[in-house]
C-alpha positions, 0 to 999 in steps of 0.5 A: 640201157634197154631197148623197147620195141613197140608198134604204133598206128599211123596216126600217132607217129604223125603226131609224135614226129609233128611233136619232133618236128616242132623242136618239142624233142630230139627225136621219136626216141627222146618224145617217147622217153619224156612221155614215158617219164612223164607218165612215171612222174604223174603215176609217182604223184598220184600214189603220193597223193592217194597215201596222204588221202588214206593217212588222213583217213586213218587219222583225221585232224583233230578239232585242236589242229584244225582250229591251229591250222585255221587260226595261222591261215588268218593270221598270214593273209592279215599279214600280206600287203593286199593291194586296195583296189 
């Protein structure tokens, strides 16, 4: 496994130890490895959601899809037992 060595202002060592300190992580180590992993996850949806973006960019829906898409929309929400308030 690799070692990272970084330096970091006092400030955020104070909240990354109230972090450890509150049981949010077992250590400074572990709180900075879940923020990294964190960070990696949130990058990873993001170009996920920026390929699906650019693909319907390229190829947007037809009329014919939009219209199938809308029509079993409907046809869901007529089937759920909604409450009558």
């Amino acid at each position: 496994m690799a070692q990272l060595v970084t330096r970091v202002d006092d400030d955020l060592v104070a909240q990354l130890d109230e972090i450890v300190d509150n049981g949010e992580a077992e250590s400074r180590s572990d709180a900075v490895r879940l923020a990294l992993e964190a960070m990696i996850e949130q990058r990873r949806r993001r170009l996920i959601g920026e390929a699906i973006a650019d693909a319907y960019r390229r190829v947007p829906e037809t009329p014919e899809e939009l219209r199938w898409a809308d029509e079993s929309t409907r046809s869901m929400i007529a089937e759920e037992p909604w409450e009558q308030w």
